[in-house]
N, C-alpha and C positions, 0 to 999 in steps of 0.2 A: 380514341387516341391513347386514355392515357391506359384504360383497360389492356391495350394486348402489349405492351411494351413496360408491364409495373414495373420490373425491375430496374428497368435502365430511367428510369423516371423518379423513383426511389433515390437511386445514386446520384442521378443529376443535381437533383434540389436537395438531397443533402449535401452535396459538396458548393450548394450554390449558398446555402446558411452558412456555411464552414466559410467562404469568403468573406462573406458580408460583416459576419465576426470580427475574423481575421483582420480585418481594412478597419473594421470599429476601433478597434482594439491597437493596430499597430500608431493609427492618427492619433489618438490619445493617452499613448504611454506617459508614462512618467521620465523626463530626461537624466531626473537626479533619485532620490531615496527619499521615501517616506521616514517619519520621526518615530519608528518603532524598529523593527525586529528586519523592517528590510535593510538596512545600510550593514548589516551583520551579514545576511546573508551574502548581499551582492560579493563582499567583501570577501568571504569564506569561499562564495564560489567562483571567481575570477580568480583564482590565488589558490583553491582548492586546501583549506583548512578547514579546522575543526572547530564547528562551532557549538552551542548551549546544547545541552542535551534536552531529547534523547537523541538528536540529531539530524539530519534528513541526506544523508551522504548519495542518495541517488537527484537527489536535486541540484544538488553543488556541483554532479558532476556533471549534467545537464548545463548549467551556469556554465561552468568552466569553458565548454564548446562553442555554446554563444558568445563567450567573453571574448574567443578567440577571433572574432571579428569586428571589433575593434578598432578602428582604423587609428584614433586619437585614443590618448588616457580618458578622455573626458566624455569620450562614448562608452566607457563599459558598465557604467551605471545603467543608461540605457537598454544595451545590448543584451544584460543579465535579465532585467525587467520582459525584454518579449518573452524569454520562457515561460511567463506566467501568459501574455497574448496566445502564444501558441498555444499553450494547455487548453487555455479556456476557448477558443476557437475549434479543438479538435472536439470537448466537452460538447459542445452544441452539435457539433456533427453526431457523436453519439446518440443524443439525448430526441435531434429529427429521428434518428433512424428504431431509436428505443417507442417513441411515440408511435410511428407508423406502424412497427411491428404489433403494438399490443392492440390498436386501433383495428389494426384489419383484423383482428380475432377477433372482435367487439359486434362488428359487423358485418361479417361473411361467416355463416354456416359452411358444414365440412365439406356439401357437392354445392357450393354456390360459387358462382361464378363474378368476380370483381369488375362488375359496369364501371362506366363512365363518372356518374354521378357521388358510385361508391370510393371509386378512387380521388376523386376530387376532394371528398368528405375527408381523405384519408390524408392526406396530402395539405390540403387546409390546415386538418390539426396538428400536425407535424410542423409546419411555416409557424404555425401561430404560438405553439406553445416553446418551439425551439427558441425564438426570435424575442418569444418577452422575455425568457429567461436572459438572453443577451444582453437586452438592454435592463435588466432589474437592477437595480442600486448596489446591493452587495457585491455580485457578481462582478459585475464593469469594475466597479473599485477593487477590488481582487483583483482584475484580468492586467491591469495594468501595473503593478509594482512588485516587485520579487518577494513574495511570502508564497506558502507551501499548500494555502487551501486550493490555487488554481491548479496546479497541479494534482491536487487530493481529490478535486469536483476530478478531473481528468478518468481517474484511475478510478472512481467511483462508476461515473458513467460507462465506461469500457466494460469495467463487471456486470453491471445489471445488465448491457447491451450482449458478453457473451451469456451470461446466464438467459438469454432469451435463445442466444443459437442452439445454445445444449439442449435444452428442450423440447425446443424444434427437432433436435435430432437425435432426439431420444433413441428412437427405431431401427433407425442405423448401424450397423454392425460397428463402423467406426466413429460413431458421435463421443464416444468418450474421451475423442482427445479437446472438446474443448471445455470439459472438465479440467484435463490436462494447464491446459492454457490457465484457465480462471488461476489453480492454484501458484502458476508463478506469476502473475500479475499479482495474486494476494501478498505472495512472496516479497515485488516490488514496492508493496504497500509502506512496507519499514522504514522502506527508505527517505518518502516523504511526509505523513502523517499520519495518525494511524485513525481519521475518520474513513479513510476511505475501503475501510472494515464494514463499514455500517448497511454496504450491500451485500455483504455474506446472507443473513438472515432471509432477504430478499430474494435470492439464485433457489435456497432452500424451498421458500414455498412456491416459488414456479414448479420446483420439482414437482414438489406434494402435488398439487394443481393438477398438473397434467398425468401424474403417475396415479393419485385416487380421482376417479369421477364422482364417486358419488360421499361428500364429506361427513361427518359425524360431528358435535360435540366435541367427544373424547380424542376422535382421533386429531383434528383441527389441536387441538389443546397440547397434544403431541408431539404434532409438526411445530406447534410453536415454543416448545421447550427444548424437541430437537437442534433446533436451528440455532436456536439461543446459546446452547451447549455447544454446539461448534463456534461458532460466534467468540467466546469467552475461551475455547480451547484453544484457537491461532492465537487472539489478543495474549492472550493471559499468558501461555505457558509457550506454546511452540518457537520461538526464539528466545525467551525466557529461559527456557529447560536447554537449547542449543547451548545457550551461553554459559552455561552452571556446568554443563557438563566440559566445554572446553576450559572454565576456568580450575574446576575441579581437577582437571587431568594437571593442568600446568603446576596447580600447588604439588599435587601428588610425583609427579615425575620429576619434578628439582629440588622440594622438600625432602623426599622419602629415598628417592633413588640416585641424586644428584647430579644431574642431568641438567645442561645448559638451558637456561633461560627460552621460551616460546618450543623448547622439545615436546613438549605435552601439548600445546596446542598442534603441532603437526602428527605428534603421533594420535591425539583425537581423530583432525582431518582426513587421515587413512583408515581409522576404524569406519567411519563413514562411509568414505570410496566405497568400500570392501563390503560394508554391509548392503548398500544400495547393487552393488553387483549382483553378490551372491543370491538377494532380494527379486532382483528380476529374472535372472536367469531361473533360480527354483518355479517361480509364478509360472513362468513360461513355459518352462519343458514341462511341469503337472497340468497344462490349462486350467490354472486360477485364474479364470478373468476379473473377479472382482478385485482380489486378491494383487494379482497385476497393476492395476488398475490406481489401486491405495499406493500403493511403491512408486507408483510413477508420480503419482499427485504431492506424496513425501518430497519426493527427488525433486522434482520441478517447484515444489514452497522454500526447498533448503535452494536453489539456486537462486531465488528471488531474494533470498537474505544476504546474497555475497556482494551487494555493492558496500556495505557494513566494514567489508575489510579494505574500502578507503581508508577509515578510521584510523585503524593503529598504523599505516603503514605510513599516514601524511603526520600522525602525530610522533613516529620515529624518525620522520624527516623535519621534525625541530619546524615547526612552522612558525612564524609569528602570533599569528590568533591560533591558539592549540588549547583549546578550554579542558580543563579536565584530564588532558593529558592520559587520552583510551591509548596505551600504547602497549598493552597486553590486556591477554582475555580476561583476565580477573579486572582490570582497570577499564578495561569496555563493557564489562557486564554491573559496574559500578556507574559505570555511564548512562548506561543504558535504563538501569533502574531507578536514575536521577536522583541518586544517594546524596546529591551534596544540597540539598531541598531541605529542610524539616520536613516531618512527616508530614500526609493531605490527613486533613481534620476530618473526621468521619460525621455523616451527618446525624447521625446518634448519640455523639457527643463528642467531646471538643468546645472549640470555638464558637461555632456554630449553633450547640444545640445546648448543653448540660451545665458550663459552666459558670453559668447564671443560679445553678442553684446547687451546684457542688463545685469542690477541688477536684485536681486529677487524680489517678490513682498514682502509685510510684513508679517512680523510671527504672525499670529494667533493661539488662543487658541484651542485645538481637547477636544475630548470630556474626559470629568473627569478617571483620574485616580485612582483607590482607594486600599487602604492596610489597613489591620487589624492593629488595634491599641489595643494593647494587655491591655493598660492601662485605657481606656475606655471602652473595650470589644466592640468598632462598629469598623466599615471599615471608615477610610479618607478621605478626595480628599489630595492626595501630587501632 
């Protein structure tokens, strides 16, 4: 029975966890706000403001939708809160579907054929590991009041789940579009939290996996500084280096050239356009597939960064809760880098490690600061 219909069998009962969730999760919401960081959220996203950096503007705007049903004031506490139900409800759907997939590699050879028994085994594990995760302490408490990890588990899962299809379809002449995909879902990443990074490194060595059969040592050691290397490339720099280069344009086109305020960020936003065109169309008409390939994965990570330009546009709309006030790109990527923090203590020393048995060393100056000076019309050093 369940041997000649796996698929439809696969979908069944993962959408039957996805209910069961669901229903966990929608009966035990939270009516009101937990005493941390959700009554901010709720607040930021019914209302769609800007809250504590580094932000999560694809969340809020999630909230906001939810919020929009509503029927009382005094439901939208609630309302905000399923978002995190649904995340974590769709999360166990992934995580059946993740299970089963790595499972039946586990146990069916390449011409073997998926008995009864083997599907039951497959399906089992799938029920059993989706389902505790459900109901596991963290989770459940997560799944029910508006903070960013049920969402984050969300986006985590979905990764590692397409990083299983890519693989799978490796062979394919068109498998490379969910490559494609992965990188604006990483894209998405920004917008809610950035553990949900933590499956990049994971997609990588399914690659390795399925692309070497036979592992080494050295090569293994590779893949794992490879992946790493990327891992630390998205995190670190690629909306980093976005940001630096739109605020850099902004000083430089109203500083140097004088030029009204946010001109340099729009004249950035066209070098962009322009490079991503001329990017694929070259790739294209030379048959660079790989090459293609990287451009499109570019393009589709930078779209995944554009729910960000909630940001300045709600914080030029003068919101009541407007923290930090990102309302240009020098002031979002000040945001963004959580400059109004004291430094994070290194575990080397600092806090932490060193000054128990030394002073610090002197405070030096970092590199310029700057803000729009309304009364000048250029950007400062403050």
């Amino acid at each position: 029975m369940f041997s000649k219909n796996f698929e439809k069998w696969d979908n069944l009962l993962g959408w039957s966890v996805f209910f069961i969730a669901l229903i966990t999760y929608a009966i035990t919401v939270e009516p009101t706000n937990s005493f941390w960081d959700a009554g901010e959220y709720i607040a930021t996203s019914a209302k769609l403001q800007v809250g504590h950096p580094p932000g999560a503007p694809l969340l809020q705007m999630i909230g906001a939708f939810f919020a929009m049903f509503a029927i009382e004031q005094d439901q939208v506490a609630r309302m905000v809160n399923y978002v995190s139900g649904v995340s974590s409800a769709f999360t166990i759907l992934f995580m059946f579907w993740t299970i089963t997939n790595l499972t039946q590699k586990l146990i069916k050879s390449k011409d073997d054929v998926i008995t009864n028994s083997k599907a039951i085994a497959i399906f089992g594990s799938g029920i059993v590991g989706s389902l505790a995760f459900t109901f596991s302490d963290s989770f459940w408490f997560n799944a029910v009041e508006t903070e960013v990890y049920s969402t984050a588990s969300l986006l985590m899962a979905l990764l590692l789940w397409l990083g299983l299809k890519w693989t799978d379809d490796l062979e394919n002449p068109r498998g490379n579009k969910w490559i494609v995909l992965i990188s604006y879902v990483v894209g998405l990443t920004f917008g809610v939290q950035f553990m949900g990074f933590l499956a990049i490194p994971s997609i990588g060595l399914l690659f390795y996996f399925k692309k070497y059969k036979t592992t080494t040592v050295k090569n293994f050691l590779l893949a794992n500084i490879a992946v790493i290397a990327v891992l630390m490339l998205v995190y670190k720099f690629s909306l980093t280096y976005v940001l630096n280069l739109f605020g850099w344009a902004e000083v430089f086109f109203i500083n140097n050239i004088g030029l009204p305020f946010n001109s340099g960020t729009i004249i950035m936003g066209l070098i962009f356009i322009a490079a991503f065109y001329f990017g694929l169309n070259y790739t294209r008409k030379n048959n660079f597939k790989i090459a293609n390939t990287i451009v499109l994965c570019l393009m589709f990570l930078f779209l995944g960064f554009s729910s960000w330009m909630m940001l300045p546009i709600r914080a030029n709309a003068r919101v009541v809760i407007n923290e930090n006030n990102p309302e240009d790109a020098r002031a979002l990527l000040a945001y963004y880098n959580r400059e109004q923090y004291p430094g994070v203590d290194s575990p080397f020393y600092g806090t932490y490690y060193s000054n128990t048995f030394g002073a610090g060393g002197e405070d030096k100056d970092e590199a310029p600061k700057y803000e729009k000076d309304e009364k000048t019309g250029k950007y400062v050093i403050v």
